[in-house]
C-alpha positions as a LaTeX table, in Angstrom:
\begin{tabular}{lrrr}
\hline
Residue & $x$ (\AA) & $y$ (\AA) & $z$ (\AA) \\
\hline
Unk1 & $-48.30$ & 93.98 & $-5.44$ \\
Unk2 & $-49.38$ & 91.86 & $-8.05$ \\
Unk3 & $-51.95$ & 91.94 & $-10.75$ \\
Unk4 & $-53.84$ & 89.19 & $-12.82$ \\
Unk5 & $-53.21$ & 89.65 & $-17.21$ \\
Unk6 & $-54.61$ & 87.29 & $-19.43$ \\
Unk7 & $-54.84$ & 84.61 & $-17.20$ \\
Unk8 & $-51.26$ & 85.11 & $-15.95$ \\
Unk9 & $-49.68$ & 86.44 & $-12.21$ \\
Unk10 & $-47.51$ & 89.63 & $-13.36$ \\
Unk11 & $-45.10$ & 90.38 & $-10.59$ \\
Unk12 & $-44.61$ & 94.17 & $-9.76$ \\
Unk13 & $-40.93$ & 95.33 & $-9.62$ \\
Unk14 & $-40.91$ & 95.44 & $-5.63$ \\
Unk15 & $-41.98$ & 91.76 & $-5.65$ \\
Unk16 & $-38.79$ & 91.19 & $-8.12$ \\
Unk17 & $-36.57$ & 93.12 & $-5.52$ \\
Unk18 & $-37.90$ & 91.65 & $-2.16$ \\
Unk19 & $-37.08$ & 87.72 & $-4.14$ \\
Unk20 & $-33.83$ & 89.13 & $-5.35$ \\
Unk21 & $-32.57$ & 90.26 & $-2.10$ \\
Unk22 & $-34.48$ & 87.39 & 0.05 \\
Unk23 & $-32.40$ & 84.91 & $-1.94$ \\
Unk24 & $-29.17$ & 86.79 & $-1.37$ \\
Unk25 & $-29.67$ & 86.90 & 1.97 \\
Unk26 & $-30.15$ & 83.28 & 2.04 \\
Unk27 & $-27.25$ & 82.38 & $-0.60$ \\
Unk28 & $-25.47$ & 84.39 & 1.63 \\
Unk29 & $-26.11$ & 82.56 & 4.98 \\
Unk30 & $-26.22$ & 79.01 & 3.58 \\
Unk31 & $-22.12$ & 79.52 & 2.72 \\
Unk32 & $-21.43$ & 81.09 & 5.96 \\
Unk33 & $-23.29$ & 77.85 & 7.46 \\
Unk34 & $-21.33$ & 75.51 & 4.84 \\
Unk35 & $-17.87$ & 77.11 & 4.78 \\
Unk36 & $-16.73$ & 75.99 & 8.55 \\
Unk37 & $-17.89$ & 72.01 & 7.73 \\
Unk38 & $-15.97$ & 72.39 & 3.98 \\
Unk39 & $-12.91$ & 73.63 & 5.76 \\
Unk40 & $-12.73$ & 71.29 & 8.39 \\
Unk41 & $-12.97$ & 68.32 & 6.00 \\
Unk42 & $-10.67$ & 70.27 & 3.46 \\
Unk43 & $-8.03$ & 70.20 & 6.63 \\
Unk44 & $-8.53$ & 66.82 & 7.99 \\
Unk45 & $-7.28$ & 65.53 & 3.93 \\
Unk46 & $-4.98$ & 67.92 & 3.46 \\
Unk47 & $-0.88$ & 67.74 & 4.52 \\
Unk48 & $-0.29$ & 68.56 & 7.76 \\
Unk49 & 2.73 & 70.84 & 7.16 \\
Unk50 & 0.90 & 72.62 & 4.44 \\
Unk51 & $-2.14$ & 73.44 & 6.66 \\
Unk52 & 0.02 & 74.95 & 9.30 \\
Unk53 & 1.36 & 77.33 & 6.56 \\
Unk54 & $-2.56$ & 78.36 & 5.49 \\
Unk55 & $-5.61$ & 76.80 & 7.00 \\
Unk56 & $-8.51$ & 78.76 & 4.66 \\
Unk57 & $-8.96$ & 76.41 & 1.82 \\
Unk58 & $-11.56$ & 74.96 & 0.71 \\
Unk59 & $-10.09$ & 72.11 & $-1.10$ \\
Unk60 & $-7.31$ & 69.96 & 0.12 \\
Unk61 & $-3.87$ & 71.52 & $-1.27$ \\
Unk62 & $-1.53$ & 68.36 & $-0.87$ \\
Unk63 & $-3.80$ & 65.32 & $-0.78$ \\
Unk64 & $-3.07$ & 63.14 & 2.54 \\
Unk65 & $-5.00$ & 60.85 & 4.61 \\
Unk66 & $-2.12$ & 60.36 & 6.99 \\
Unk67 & $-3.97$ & 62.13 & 9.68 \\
Unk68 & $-7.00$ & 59.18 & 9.44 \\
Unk69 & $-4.31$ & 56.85 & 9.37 \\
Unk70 & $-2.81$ & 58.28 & 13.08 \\
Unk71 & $-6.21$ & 57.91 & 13.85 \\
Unk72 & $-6.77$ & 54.82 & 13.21 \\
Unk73 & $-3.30$ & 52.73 & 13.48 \\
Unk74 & $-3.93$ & 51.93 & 17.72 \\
Unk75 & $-6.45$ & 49.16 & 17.19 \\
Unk76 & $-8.54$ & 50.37 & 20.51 \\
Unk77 & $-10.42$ & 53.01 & 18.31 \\
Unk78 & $-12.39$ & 50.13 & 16.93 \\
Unk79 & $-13.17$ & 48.73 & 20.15 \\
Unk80 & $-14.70$ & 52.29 & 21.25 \\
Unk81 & $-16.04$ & 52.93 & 18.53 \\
Unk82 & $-18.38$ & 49.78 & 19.28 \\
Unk83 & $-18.48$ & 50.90 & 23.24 \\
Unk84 & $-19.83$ & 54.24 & 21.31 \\
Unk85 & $-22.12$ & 53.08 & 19.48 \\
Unk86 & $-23.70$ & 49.95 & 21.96 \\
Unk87 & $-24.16$ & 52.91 & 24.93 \\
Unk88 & $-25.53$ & 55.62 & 22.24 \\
Unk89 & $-28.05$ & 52.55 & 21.02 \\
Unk90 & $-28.90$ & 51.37 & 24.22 \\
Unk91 & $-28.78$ & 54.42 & 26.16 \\
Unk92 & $-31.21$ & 55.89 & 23.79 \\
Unk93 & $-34.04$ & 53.19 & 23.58 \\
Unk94 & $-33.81$ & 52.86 & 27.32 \\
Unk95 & $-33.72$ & 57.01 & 28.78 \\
Unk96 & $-36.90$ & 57.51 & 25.74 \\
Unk97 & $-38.89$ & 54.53 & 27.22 \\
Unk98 & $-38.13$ & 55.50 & 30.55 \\
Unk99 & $-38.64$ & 59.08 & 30.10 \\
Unk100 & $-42.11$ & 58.50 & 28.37 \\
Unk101 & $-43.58$ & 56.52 & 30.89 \\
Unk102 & $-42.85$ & 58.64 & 33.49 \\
Unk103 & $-44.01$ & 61.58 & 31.40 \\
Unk104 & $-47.46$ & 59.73 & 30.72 \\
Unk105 & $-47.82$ & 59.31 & 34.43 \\
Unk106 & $-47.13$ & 62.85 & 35.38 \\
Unk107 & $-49.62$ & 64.50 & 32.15 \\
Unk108 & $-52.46$ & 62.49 & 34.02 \\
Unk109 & $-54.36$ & 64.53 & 35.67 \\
Unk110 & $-55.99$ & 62.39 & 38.05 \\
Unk111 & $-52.68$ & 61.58 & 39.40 \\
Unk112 & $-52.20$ & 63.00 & 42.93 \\
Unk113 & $-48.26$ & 63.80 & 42.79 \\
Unk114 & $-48.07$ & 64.64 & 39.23 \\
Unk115 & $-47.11$ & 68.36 & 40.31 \\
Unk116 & $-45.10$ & 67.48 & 43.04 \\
Unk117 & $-43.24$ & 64.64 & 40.63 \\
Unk118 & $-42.55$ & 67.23 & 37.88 \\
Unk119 & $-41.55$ & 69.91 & 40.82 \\
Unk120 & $-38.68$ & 67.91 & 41.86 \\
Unk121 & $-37.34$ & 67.02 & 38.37 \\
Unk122 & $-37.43$ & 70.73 & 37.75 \\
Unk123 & $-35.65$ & 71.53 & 40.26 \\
Unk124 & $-32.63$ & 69.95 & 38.86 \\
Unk125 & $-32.45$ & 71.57 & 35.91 \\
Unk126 & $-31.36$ & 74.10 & 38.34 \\
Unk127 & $-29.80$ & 73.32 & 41.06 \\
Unk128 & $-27.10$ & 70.11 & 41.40 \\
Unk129 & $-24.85$ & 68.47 & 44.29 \\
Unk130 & $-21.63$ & 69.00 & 42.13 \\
Unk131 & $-19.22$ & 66.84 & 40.87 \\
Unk132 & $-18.01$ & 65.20 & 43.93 \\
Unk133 & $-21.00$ & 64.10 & 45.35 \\
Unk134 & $-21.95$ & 62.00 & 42.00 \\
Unk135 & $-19.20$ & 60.37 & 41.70 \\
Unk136 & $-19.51$ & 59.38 & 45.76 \\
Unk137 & $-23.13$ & 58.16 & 44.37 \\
Unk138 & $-21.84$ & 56.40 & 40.99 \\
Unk139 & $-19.16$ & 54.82 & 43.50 \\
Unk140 & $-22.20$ & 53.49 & 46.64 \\
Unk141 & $-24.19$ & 52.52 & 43.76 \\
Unk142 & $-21.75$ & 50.11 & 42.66 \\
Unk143 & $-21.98$ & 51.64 & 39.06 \\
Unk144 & $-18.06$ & 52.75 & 38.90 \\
Unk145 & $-16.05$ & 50.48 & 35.92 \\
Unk146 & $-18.93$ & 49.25 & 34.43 \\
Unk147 & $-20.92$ & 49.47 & 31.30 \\
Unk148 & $-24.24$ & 50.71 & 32.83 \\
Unk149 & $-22.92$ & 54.01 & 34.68 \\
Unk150 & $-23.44$ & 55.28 & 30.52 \\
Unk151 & $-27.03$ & 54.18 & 30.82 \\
Unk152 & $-28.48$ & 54.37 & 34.15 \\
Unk153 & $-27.51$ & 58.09 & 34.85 \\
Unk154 & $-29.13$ & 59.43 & 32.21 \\
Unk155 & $-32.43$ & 57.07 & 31.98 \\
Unk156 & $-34.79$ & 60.26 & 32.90 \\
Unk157 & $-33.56$ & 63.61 & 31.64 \\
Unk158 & $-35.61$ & 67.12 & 33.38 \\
Unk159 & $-35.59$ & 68.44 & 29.73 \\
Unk160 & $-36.62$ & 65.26 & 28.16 \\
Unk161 & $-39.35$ & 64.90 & 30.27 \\
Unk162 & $-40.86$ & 68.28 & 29.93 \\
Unk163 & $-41.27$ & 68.32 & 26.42 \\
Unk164 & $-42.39$ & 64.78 & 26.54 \\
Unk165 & $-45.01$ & 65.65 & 29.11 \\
Unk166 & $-46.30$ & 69.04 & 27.56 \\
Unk167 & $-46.58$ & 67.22 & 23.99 \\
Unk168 & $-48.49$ & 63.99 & 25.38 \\
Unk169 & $-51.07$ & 66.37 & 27.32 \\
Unk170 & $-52.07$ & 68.00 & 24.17 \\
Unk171 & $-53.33$ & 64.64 & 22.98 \\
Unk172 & $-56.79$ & 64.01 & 22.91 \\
Unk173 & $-58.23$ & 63.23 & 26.35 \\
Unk174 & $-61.57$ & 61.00 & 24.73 \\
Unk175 & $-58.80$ & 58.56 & 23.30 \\
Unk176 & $-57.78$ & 57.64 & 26.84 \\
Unk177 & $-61.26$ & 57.61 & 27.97 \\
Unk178 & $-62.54$ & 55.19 & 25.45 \\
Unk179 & $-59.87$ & 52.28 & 25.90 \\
Unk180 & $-60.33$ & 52.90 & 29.74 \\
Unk181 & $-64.23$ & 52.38 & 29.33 \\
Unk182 & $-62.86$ & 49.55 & 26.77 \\
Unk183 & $-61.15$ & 48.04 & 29.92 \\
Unk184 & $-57.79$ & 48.73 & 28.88 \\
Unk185 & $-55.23$ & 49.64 & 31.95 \\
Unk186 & $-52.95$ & 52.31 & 31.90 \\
Unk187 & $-49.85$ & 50.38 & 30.54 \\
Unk188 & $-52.29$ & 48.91 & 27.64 \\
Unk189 & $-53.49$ & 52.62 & 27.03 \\
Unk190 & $-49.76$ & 53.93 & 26.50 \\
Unk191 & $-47.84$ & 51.12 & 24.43 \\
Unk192 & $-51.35$ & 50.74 & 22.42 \\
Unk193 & $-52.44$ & 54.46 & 22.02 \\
Unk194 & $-49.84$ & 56.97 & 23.50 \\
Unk195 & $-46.35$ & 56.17 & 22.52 \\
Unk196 & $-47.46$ & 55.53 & 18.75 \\
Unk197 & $-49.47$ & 58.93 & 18.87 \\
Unk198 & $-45.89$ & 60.12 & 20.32 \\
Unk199 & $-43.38$ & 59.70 & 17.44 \\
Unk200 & $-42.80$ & 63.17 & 16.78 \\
Unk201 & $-41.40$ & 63.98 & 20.07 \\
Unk202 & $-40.41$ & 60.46 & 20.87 \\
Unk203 & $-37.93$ & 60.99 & 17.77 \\
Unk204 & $-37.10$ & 64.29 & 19.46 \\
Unk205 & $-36.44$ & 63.36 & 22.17 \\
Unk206 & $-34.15$ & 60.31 & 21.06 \\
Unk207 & $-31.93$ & 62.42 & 18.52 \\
Unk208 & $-31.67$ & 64.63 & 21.93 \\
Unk209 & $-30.08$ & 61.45 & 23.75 \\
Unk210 & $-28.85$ & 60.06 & 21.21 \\
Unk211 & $-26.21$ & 63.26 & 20.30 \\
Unk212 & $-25.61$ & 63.34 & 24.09 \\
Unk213 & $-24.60$ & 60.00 & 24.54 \\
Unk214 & $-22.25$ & 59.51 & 21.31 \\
Unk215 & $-20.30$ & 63.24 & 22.49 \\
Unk216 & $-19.80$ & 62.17 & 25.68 \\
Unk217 & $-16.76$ & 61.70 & 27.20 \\
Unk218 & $-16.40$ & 63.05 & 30.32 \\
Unk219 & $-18.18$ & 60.38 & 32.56 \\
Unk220 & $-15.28$ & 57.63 & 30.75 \\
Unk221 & $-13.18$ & 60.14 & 32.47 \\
Unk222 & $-14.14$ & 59.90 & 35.96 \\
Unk223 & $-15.60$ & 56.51 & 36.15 \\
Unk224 & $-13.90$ & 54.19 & 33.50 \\
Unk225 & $-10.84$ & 55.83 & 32.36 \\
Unk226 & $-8.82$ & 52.67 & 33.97 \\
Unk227 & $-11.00$ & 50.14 & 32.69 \\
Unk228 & $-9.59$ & 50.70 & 28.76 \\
Unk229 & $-12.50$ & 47.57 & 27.57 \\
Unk230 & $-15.08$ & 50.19 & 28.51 \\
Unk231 & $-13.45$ & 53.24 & 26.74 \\
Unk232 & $-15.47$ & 55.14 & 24.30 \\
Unk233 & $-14.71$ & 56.66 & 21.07 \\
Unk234 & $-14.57$ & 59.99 & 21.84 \\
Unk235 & $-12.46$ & 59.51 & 24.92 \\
Unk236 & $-9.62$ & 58.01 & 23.13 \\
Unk237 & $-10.00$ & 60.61 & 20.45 \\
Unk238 & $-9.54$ & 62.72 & 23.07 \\
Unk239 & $-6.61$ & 61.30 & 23.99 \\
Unk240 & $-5.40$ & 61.68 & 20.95 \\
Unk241 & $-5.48$ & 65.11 & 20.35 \\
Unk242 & $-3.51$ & 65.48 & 24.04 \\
Unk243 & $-0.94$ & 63.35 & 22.32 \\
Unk244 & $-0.36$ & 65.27 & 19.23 \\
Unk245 & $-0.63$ & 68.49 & 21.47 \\
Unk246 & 2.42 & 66.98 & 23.49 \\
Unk247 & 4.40 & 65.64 & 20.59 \\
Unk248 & 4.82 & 68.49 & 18.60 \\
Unk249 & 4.36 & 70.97 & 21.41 \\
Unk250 & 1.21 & 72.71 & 20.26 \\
Unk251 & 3.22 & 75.07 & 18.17 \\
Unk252 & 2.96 & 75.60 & 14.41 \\
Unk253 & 6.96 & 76.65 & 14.12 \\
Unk254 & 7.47 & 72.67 & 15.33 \\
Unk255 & 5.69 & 71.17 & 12.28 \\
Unk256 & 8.18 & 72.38 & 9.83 \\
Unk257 & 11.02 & 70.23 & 9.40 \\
Unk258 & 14.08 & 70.66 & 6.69 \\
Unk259 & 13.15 & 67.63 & 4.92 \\
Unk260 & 10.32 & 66.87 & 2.74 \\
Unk261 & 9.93 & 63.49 & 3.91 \\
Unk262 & 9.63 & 64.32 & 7.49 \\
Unk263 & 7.18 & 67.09 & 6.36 \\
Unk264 & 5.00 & 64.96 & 4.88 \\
Unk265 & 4.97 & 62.54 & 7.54 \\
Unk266 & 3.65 & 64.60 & 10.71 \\
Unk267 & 0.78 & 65.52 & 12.10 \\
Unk268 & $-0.75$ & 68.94 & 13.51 \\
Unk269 & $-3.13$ & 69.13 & 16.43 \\
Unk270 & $-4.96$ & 71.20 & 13.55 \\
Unk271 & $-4.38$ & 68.29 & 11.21 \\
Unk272 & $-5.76$ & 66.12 & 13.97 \\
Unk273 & $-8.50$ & 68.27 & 15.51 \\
Unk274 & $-10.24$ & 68.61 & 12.20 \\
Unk275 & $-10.74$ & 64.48 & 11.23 \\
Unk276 & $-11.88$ & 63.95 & 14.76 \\
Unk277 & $-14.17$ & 66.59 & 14.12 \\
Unk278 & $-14.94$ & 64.42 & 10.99 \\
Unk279 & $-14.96$ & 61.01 & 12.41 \\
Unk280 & $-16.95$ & 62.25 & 15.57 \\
Unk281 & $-19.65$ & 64.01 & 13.42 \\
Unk282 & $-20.35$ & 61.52 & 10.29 \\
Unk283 & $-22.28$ & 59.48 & 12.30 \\
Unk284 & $-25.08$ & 61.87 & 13.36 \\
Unk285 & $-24.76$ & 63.08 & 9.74 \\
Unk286 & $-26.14$ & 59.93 & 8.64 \\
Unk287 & $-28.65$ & 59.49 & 11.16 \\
Unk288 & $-29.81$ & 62.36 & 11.16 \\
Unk289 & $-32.16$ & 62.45 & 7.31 \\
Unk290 & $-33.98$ & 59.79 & 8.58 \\
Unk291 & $-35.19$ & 61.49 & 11.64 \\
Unk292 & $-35.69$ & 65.00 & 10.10 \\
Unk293 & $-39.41$ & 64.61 & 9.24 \\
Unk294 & $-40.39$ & 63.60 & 13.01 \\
Unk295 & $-37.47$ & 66.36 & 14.50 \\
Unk296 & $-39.15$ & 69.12 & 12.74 \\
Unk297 & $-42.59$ & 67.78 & 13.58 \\
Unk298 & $-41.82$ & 67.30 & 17.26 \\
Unk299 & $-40.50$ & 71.01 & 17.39 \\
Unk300 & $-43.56$ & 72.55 & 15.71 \\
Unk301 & $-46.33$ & 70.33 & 17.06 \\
Unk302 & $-48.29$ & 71.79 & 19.98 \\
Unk303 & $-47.12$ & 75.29 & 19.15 \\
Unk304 & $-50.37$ & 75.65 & 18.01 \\
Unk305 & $-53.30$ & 75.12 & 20.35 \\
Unk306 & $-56.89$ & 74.84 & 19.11 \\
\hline
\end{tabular}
């Protein structure tokens, strides 16, 4: 409880405690959070032999970058790293467009199917064919070894399109009204009015896509792992890791060696494991401040209803 003197706020001793063990608490929690992310970066710059002896640092004990330079010394990482980057860009703008039209149509409610529309997409979040089936459909559709099976999959996500849908029929229904007495058609009405009304779930939505579509890996597997001009980044990282599993046998008695030249030359799948957890995660890193204001937004808008 506190009490007003002279002007002033004068805290009572259980305020003092409750601040005192409130910022503890979150001291506390903020280097659980940190200590994983400092480790992981301490590893992937530290010696490979010498993290195999003791991997709970915090601060690179022999200096090396030798495990960026593995990495990095097959020239095709560059190349997938642009694959990465083109499909995470274009994927993106494309599934968010896509997705938000289709979500404006089905918040309408003088639209017939609406219910029926946002039955069947729900329905998937459930229930699938399996694996063998899409590929049979990526294969009819002519989509297998190209470019676009990374984009055309994904254009409409069940997720995606819920949020999208709940947040745009919380809008105002008199703004839609008034451009439709204005004469404006529906496609006017949601470039013009809905999609910049939209931006906190719109940039949602896209970080949502966005993270999806520079992790992935999996569909290079099955549908381009023979085409290597269509690899992406994290598929040959993947690789990668598989190879330094294989060369040293995935054992941490194998990365000692009896001279200190060798030793300072090798790598670890721990060595390894930790900078493509580094090279795989800067990215979002640094996209990620500029889209904080609208991800928070998005999250919290239209939890309250007036």
């Amino acid at each position: 409880m506190t009490t007003m003197t002279s002007g002033k706020t004068k805290r009572s001793a259980g305020d003092l405690v409750f601040d005192i063990a409130n910022i503890t608490l979150l001291v506390f929690l903020l280097l659980v959070t940190l200590y994983p992310v400092i480790n992981t970066l301490a590893v992937s710059f530290n010696q490979a032999s010498d993290t195999v002896r003791d991997s709970t640092f915090l601060w690179p004990r022999k200096f090396s970058t030798l495990n960026y330079s593995t990495l990095f010394e097959d020239g095709m990482i560059y190349h997938a790293f642009f694959i990465s980057v083109a499909r995470t860009l274009l994927g993106t703008v494309t599934s968010v467009f896509c997705t938000a039209m289709l979500a404006y149509t089905i918040s309408r409610k003088e639209y017939l199917l609406r219910r029926f529309i946002s039955f069947i997409f729900i329905f998937t979040m459930y229930f699938s064919g399996g694996l063998i089936p899409a590929y049979m459909l990526i294969k009819n559709l002519h989509l297998y070894g190209t470019f676009w099976v990374y984009i055309i999959p994904g254009l409409v996500g069940a997720f995606n399109l819920i949020v999208m849908r709940s947040f745009m029929e919380g809008l105002p229904e008199s703004l839609v009204e008034s451009a439709q007495i204005d004469g404006a058609n529906h496609f006017s009405i949601f470039m013009r009015i809905i999609l910049p009304l939209s931006l906190p779930v719109i940039a949602t939505v896209a970080l949502f896509v966005a993270v999806g579509q520079w992790n992935s890996w999996f569909d290079t597997f099955l549908y381009n792992s023979s085409n290597i001009k269509l690899s992406t980044l994290q598929y040959e990282l993947m690789k990668k890791l598989q190879s330094a599993n294989m060369s040293v046998g995935g054992t941490a008695e194998s990365a000692f060696a009896s001279s200190k030249n060798i030793q300072a030359n090798i790598v670890t799948p721990a060595s390894i494991r930790a900078a493509i957890t580094v090279v795989a995660t800067v990215p979002i890193v640094i996209v990620y401040p500029f889209l904080q204001k609208y991800f928070i937004t998005g999250l919290t808008l239209g939890g309250v209803k007036e």
